[in-house]
C-alpha positions in Angstrom: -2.4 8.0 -2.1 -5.7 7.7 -2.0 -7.5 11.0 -2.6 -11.3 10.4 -2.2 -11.7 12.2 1.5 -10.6 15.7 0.5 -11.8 16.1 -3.0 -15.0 13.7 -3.5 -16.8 16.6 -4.3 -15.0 17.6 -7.2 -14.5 13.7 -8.6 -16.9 11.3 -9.9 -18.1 10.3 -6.3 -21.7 11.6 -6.7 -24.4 9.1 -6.3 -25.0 9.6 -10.4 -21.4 9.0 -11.0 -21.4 5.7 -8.5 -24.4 4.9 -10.3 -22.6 5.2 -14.0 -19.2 3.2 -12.6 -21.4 0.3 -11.5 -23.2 -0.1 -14.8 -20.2 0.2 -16.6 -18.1 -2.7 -14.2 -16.4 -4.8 -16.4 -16.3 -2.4 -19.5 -13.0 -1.6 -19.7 -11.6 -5.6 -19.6 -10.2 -6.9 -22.5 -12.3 -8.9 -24.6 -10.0 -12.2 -23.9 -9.9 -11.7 -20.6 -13.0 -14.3 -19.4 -11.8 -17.1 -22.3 -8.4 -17.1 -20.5 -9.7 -17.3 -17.0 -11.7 -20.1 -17.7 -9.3 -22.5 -18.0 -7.0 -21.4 -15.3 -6.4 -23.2 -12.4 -4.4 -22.4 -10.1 -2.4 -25.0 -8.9 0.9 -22.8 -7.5 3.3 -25.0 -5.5 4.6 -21.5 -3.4 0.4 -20.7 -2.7 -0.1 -18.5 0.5 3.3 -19.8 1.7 5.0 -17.6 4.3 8.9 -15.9 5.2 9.0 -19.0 7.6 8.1 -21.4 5.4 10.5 -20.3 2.6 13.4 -20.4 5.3 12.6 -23.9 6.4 12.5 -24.9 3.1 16.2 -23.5 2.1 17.3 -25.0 5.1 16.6 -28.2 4.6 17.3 -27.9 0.8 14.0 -28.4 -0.6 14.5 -25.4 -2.8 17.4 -22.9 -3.4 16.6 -19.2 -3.2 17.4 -19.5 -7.1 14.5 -22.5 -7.4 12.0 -19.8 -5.1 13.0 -17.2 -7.4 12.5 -18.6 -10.7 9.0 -20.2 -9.4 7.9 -16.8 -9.1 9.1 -15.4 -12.3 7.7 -17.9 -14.1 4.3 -17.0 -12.0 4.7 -13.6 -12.5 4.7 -14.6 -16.5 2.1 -17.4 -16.5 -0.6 -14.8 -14.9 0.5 -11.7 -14.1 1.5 -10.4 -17.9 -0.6 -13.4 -19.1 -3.7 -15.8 -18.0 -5.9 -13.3 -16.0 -3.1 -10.5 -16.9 -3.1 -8.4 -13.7 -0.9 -6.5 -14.9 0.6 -6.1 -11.2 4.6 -6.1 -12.0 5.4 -3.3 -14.4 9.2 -4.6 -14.1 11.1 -7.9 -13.4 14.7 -7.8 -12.1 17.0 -9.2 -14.6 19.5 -9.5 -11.9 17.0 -11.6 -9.6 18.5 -15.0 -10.0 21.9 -13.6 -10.4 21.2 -12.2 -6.8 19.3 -15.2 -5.2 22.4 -17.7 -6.3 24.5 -15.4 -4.7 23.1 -15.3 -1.5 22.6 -19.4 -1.9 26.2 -19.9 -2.0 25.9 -17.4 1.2 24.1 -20.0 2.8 26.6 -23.0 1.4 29.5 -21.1 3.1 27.6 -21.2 7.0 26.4 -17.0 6.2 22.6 -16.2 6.5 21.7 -12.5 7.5 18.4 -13.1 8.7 15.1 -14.2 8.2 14.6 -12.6 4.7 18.1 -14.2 3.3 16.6 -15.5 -0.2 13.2 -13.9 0.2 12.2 -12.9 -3.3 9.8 -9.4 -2.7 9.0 -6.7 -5.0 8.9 -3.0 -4.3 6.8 -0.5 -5.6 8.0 1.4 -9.0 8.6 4.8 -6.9 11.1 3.4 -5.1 15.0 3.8 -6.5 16.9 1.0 -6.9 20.5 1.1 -8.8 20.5 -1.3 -11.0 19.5 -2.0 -14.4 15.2 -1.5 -13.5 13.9 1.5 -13.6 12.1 4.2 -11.0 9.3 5.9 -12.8 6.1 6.1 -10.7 4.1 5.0 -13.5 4.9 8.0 -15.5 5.6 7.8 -19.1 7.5 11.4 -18.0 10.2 8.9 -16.0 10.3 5.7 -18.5 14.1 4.4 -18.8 15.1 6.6 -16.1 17.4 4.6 -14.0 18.5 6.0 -10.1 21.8 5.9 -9.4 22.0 4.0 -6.2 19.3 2.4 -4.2 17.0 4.3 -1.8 17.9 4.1 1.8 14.9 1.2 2.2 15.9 -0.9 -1.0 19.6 -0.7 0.7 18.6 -1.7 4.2 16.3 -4.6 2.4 19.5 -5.7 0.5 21.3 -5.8 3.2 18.8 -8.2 4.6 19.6 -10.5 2.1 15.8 -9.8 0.2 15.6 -10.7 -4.0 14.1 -7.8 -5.0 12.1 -9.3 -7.7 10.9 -6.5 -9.6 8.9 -3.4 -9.3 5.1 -2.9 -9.2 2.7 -0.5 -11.6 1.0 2.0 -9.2 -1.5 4.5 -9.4 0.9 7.0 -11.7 2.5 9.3 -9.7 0.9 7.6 -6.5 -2.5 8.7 -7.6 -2.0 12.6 -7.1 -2.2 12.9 -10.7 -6.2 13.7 -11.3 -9.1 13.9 -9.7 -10.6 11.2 -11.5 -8.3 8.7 -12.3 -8.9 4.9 -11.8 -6.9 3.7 -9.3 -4.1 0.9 -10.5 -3.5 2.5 -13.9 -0.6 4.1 -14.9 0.5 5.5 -18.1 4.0 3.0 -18.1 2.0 -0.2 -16.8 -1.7 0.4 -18.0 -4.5 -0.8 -15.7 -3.5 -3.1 -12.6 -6.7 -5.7 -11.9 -8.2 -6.7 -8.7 -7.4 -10.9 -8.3 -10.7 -11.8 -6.6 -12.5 -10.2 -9.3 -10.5 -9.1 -12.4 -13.0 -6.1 -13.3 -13.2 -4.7 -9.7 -10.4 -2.5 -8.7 -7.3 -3.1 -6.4 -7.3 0.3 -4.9 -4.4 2.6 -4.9 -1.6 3.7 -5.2 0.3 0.8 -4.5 -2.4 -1.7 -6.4 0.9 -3.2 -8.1 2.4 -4.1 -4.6 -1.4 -5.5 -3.2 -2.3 -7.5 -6.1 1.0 -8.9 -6.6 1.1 -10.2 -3.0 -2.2 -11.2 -2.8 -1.9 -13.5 -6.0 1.3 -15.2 -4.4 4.0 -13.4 -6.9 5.7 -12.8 -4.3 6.6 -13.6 -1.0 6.1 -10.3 0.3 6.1 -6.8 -1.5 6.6 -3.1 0.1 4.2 -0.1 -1.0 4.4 3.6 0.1 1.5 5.8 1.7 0.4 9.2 1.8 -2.9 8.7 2.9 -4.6 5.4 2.3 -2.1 3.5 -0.3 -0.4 1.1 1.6 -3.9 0.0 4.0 -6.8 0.6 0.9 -4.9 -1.6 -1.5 -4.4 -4.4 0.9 -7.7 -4.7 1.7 -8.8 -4.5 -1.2 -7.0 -7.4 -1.9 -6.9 -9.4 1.3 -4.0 -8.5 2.9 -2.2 -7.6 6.0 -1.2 -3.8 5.4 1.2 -1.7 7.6 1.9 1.9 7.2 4.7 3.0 10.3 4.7 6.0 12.1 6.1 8.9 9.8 9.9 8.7 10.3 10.1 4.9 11.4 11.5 4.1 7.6 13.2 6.6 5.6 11.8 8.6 2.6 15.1 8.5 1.3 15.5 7.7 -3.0 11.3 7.5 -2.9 9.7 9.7 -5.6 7.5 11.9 -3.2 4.2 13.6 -2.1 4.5 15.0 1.3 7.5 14.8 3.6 4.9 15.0 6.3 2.8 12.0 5.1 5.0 10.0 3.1 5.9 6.6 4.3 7.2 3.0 2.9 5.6 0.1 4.5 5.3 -3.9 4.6 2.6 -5.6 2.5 1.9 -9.0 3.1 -0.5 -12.3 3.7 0.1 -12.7 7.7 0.6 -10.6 10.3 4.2 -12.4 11.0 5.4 -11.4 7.7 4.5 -7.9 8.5 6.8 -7.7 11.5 9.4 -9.4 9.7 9.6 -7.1 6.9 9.4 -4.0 9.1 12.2 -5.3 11.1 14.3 -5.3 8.3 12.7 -1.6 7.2 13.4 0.6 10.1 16.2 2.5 11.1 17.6 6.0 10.6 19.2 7.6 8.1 21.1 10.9 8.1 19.6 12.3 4.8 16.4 12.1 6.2 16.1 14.2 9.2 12.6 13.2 10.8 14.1 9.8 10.9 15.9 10.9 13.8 13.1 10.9 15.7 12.5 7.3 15.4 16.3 6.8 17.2 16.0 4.2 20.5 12.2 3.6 19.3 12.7 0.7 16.3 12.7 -3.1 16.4 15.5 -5.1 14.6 12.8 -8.0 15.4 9.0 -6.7 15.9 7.9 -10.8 16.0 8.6 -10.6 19.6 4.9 -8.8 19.8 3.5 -11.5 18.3 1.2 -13.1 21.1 -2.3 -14.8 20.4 -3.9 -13.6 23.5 -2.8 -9.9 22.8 -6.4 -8.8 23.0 -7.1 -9.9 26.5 -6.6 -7.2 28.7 -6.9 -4.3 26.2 -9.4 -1.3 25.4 -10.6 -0.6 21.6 -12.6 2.0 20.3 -14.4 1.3 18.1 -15.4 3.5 15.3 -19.1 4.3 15.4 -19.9 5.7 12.2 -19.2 2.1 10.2 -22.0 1.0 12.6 -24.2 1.4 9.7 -24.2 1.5 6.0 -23.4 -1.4 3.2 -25.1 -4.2 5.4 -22.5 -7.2 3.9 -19.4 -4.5 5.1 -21.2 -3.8 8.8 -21.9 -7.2 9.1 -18.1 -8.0 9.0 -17.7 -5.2 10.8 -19.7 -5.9 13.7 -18.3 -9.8 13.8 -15.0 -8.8 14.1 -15.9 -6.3 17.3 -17.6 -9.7 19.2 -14.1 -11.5 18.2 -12.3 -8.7 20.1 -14.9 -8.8 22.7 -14.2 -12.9 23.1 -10.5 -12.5 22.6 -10.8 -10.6 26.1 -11.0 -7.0 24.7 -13.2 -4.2 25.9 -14.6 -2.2 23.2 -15.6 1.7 23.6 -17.4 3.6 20.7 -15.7 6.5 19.7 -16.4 8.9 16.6 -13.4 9.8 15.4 -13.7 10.6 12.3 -16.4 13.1 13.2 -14.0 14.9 15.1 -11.3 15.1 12.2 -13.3 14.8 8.8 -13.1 18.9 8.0 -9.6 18.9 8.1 -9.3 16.9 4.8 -9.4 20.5 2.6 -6.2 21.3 5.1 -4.7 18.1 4.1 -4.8 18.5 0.5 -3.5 22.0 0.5 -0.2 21.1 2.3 -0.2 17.9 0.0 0.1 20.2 -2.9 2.7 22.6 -1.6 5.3 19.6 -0.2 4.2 17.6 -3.6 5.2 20.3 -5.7 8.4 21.5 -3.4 9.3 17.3 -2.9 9.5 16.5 -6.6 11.4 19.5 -7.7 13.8 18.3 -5.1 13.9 14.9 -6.5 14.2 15.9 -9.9 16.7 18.1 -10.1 19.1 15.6 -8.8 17.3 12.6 -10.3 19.0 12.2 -13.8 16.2 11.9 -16.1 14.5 13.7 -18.9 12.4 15.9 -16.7 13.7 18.2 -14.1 10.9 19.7 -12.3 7.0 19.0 -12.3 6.1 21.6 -14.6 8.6 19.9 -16.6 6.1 16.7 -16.5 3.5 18.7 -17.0 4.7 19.7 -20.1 6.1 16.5 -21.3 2.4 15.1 -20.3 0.7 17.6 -22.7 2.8 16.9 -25.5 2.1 13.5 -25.3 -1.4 13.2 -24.1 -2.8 10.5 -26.6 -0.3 8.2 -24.7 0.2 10.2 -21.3 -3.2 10.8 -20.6 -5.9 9.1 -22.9 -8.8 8.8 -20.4 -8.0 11.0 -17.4 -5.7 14.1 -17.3 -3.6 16.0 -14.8 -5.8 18.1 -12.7 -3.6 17.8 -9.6 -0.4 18.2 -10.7 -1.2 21.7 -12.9 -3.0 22.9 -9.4 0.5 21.7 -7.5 2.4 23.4 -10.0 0.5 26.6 -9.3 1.2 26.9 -5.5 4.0 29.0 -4.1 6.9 27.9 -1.6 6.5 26.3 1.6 7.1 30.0 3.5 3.5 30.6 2.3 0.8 31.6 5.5 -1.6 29.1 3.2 0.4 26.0 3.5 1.4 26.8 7.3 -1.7 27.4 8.5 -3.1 24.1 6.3 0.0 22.4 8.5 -1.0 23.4 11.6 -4.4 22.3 11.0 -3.5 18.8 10.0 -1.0 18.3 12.1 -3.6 19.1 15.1 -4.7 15.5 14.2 -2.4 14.1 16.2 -3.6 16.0 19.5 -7.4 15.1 18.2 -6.5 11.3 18.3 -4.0 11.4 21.5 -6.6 13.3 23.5 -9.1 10.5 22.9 -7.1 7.9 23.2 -6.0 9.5 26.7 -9.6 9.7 27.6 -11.4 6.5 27.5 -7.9 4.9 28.2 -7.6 3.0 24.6 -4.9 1.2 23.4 -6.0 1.3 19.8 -8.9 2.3 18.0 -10.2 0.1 15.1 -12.4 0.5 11.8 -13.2 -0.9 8.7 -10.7 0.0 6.1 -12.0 0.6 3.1 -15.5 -0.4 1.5 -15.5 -3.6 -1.0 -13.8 -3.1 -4.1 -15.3 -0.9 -7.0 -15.4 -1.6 -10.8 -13.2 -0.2 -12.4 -14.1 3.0 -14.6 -11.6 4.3 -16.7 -14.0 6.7 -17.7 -15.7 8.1 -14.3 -12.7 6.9 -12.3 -13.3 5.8 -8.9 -16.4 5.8 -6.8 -16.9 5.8 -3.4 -17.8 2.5 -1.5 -17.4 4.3 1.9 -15.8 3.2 4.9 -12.5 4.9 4.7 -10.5 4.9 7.7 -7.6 5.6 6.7 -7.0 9.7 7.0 -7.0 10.0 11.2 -3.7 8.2 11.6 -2.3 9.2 7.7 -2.3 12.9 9.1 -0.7 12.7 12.2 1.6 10.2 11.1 0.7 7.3 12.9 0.8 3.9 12.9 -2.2 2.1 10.9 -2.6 -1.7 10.2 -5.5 -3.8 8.4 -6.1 -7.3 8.5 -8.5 -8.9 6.6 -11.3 -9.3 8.2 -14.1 -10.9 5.7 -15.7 -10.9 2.4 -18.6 -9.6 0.6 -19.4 -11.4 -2.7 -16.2 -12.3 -2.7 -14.5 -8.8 -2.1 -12.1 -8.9 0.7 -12.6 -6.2 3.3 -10.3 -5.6 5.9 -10.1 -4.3 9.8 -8.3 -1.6 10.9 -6.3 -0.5 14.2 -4.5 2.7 14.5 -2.7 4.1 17.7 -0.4 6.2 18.5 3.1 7.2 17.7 6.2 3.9 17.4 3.3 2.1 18.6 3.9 -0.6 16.0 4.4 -3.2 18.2 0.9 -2.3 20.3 -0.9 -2.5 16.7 1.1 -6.0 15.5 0.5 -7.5 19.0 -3.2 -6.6 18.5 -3.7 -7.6 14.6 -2.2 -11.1 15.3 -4.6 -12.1 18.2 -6.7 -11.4 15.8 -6.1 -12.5 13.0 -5.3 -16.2 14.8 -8.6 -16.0 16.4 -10.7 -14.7 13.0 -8.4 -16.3 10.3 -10.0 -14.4 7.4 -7.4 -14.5 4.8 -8.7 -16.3 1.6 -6.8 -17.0 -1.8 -8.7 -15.0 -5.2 -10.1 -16.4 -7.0 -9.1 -14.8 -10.4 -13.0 -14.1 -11.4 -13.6 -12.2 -14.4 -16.5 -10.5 -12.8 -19.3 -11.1 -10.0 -22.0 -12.3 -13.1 
């Protein structure tokens, strides 16, 4: 969740705070953290490889799903809890290997389920899985509570034959915890750092998931959105980022914000990764109802999009406002537009986030009514300590030297204090929102697009665990996260050294229009660069 659209004027976003952030980049960072970066080289045998890859090496017995699996557990301890200590995984799966040798001898005996059989991944630490890791969102609230089966995603990627590897720290509670919190900490897995530049943030909330990926801990990892967490954090960190249409992938055994905006998706280094993941995502599920919606419109294979000339042909608005601003950011900006332009695309201007930015303070009312309705639900049939959020509340001021030493709880005490979802005030915020999707379909309808792209997300901020975040501008991401449609990034550039990515959103189950689209061109820009593991830009 990422919360800076709709209450930036209440957070540490002003042009004082910004200034404050920046002078403090690098602060915060542990005082060994440059001595043990200097050394490091990184040397990985797995680096940037890909789900294809992986396969053809199991296949011809280069390495077991057992050898990929312990290669990235002794990653993820080499420089994830130490070396440049991204502090990415809040969780390993003591039952990885046990699982990966199990699906080898799978593959002995003639059996492989698909392209993911063996494919360690990690999942974001709001999503259930029943076994001996914990669900916790972060929260010190949750730790040690343990769901008792898998959420309907974890199952389906089980299924699929994935290792899940572990769980990744997130912004706690999926940043809808404060209204200046720094996004990437939690108050279970402390601060998660950027990989490109260990002081700079990795955006939230599913930081964990991006920096994990991005640092090759994994092969690929899911995150969740609400609005921005899946496509801020991956490019932040130079990755390909897919959020689905609401309903395309159950919510099912996912701690929650909104059933309206909620949704898991794939993160990953390439566009083909993507589709494979969210081929292995999808489906529906009876326990959540808007997945019916989605019935006769999935993929069991979304690669069959995949096609390098996908741009020729097509029509792009382009957003106009990201015309100008950071130059470094509009400079990538404007490249990638003449790569569509060459792939054979036509490009229109549009403004759409003109036409949708005053419905943010609609958003975040109905994100406070479904947060507040969504958890009680999952609590009360959770298990753990806390039953209900006022329950976390409570626990969290009780324990606030280790729940909430730098920022506090803003958002979920103004949660608490809405009524139930019968109220005219969360209706008529619904209504509102939800009048994105005739805002975008209209448009598209218009000028006869087939996508309209953006830049992402600004370059990465410092982090600030004192001011929280800032705002580097650029965000693209609240059009399609209120109306539920589909959203991709690609990474499209960097600026001193801070990935940025491109955007395209469409309209509903048009996955396969936005994959087909992202993989032209991403073949034609090939942007996707390894971090570095700086300590900071000086």
């Amino acid at each position: 969740m990422n919360r800076r659209h709709f209450i930036k004027s209440s957070s540490a976003v002003s042009l004082g705070a910004t200034s404050l952030a920046m002078a403090a980049c690098g602060a915060d960072k542990p005082a060994k953290t440059e001595t043990k970066t200097a050394s490091f080289t990184d040397d990985f045998v797995l680096n940037e490889v890909t789900v294809s890859e992986l396969q053809k090496k199991m296949q011809a017995g280069e390495y077991t799903a057992a050898d990929i699996t312990k290669l990235y557990l002794d990653r993820i301890e080499a420089i994830d809890q130490n070396g440049p200590g991204l502090k990415s995984v809040i969780e390993v799966n003591p039952d990885a290997l046990t699982m990966a040798s199990a699906l080898d001898e799978e593959r002995k005996a003639g059996k492989v389920r698909g392209p993911l059989h063996g494919i360690p991944i990690l999942l974001k630490d709001n999503i259930d899985t029943g076994d001996q890791m914990s669900t916790t969102a972060g929260s010190l609230a949750l730790n040690g509570h343990k769901a008792a089966k898998d959420a309907f995603v974890a199952a389906k990627l089980r299924a699929a034959g994935a290792v899940i590897l572990g769980k990744t720290n997130l912004s706690e509670w999926a940043n809808f915890r404060s209204t200046r919190s720094s996004s990437g900490w939690s108050s279970r897995g402390g601060q998660t750092r950027n990989p490109y530049v260990l002081d700079r943030s990795p955006c939230g909330s599913s930081s964990g998931s991006g920096a994990a990926v991005a640092a090759n801990l994994c092969a690929v990892a899911v995150g969740t959105e609400t609005d921005g967490s899946i496509i801020a954090p991956s490019s932040f960190c130079g990755l390909v980022g897919l959020k689905p249409t609401i309903g395309l992938v159950s919510r099912t055994g996912i701690i929650p914000i909104s059933k309206t905006q909620d949704t898991a998706g794939p993160m990953t280094r390439t566009v083909t990764d993507a589709a494979i993941l969210l081929g292995a995502m999808v489906g529906t599920d009876p326990a959540d109802t808007v997945t019916a919606q989605s019935a006769g419109k999935t993929e069991s294979d979304y690669t069959r999009f995949l096609d390098a000339g996908g741009l020729a042909g097509k029509r792009i608005g382009v957003e106009k406002s990201f015309l100008t601003g950071h130059e470094g950011v509009v400079g990538l900006y404007k490249e990638a537009i003449e790569v569509l332009k060459k792939q054979g695309a036509t490009v229109v201007e549009v403004d759409l986030l003109k036409l949708t930015r005053e419905i943010g303070g609609a958003e975040y009312t109905v994100l406070q009514y479904e947060f507040k309705d969504g958890l009680n639900r999952y609590l009360a049939t959770a298990g753990a300590g806390v039953k209900s959020l006022a329950d976390v509340i409570a626990f969290n001021k009780k324990n606030e030297a280790e729940a909430m030493p730098f920022f506090k709880q803003e958002i979920l005490e103004s949660s608490e204090a809405k009524g139930d979802l019968s109220r005219k005030e969360y209706t008529d915020a619904l209504a509102k929102t939800l009048g994105t999707r005739q805002i975008i379909d209209k448009l598209m309808a218009d000028a006869k697009l087939d996508a309209i792209c953006g830049t992402s997300i600004g370059y990465a901020g410092c982090i600030d665990l004192v001011n929280g975040d800032y705002d580097t501008g650029f965000y693209f991401c609240p059009p399609a996260a209120m109306a539920g449609y589909p959203h991709i990034t690609v990474p499209m550039g960097t600026v001193h050294g801070l990935p940025v990515g491109f955007s395209l959103i469409s309209g509903a189950y048009q996955e396969g229009t936005l994959l087909r689209l992202a993989y032209a061109y991403e073949q034609a820009s090939k942007k996707r660069t390894r971090p570095g593991f700086k300590p900071s830009l000086i």
